[in-house]
C-alpha positions in Angstrom: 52.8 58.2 -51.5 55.6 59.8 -52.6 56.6 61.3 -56.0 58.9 58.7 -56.8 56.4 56.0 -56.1 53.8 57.7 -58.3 56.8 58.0 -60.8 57.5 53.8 -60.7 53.6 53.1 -60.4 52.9 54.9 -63.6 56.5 53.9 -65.0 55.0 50.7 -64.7 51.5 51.3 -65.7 52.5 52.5 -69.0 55.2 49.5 -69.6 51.9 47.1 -68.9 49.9 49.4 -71.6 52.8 49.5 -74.4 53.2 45.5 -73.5 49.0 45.2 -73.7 48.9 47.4 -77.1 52.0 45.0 -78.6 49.7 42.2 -78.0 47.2 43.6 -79.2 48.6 44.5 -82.4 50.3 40.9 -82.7 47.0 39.7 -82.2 45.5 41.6 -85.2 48.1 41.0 -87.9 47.9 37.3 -86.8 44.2 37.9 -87.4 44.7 39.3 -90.7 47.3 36.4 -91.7 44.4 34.3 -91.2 41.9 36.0 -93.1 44.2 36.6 -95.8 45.0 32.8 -95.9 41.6 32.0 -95.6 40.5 34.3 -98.6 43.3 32.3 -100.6 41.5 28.8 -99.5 38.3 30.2 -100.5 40.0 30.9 -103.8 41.3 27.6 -104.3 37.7 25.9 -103.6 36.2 28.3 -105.8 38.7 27.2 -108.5 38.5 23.6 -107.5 35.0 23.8 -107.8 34.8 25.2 -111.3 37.3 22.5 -112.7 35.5 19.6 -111.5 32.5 21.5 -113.4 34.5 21.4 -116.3 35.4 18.0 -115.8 31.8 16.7 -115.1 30.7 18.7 -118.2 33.5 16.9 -120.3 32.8 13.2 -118.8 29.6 13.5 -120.1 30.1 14.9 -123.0 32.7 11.8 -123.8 30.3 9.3 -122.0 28.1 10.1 -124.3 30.4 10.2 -127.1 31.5 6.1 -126.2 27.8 5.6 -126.2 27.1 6.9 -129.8 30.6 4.9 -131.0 29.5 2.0 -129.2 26.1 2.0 -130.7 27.6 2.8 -134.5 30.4 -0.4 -133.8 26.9 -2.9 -133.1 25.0 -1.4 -136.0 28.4 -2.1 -138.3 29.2 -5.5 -136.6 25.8 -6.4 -137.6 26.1 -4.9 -140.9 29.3 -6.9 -141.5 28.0 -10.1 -140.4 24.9 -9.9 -143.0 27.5 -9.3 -145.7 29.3 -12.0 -144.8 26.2 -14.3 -145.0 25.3 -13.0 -148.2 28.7 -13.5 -149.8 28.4 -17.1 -148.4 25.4 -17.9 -149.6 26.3 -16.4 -152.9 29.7 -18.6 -152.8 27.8 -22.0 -151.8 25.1 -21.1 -154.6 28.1 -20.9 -157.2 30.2 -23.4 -155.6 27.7 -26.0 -155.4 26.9 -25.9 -159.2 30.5 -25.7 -160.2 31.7 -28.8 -158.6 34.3 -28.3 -156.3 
């Protein structure tokens, strides 16, 4: 082989390597994009994850809340309706003597 043969063969060899090392290098920040992108996902789940904590923690707090209110409106319905049987029975007691 001649040198200008050896020239073009390692011409050549080292175009393949800087073409090799470019894809390499593509390859990595592509892998790094990913990572990073990933990382900001794993973020958002964290974030997600502690707002629907949150959100659990305040639905119970109000279910509970609607349970109390619904528990005081029966124990006041009740109230109100022996009221209202008292002041009719205290109406038909005075009515009934007075002669309508």
């Amino acid at each position: 082989m001649d040198a200008t043969t050896e020239h073009s063969n390692l011409d050549m060899a080292v175009k393949r390597l800087a073409l090799a090392l470019d894809a390499l290098d593509a390859a990595v920040e592509s892998r790094r994009d990913s990572d990073r992108e990933q990382d900001a996902l794993a973020k958002q789940v964290q974030a997600l994850g502690a707002d629907r904590s949150k959100l659990a923690a305040a639905l119970d707090g109000e279910t509970a809340r609607a349970r109390r209110l619904e528990q005081t409106n029966r124990e006041l319905a009740d109230r109100l309706d022996k009221a209202i049987a008292s002041i009719q029975r205290v109406l038909a007691a005075h009515g009934a003597g007075e002669g309508s």
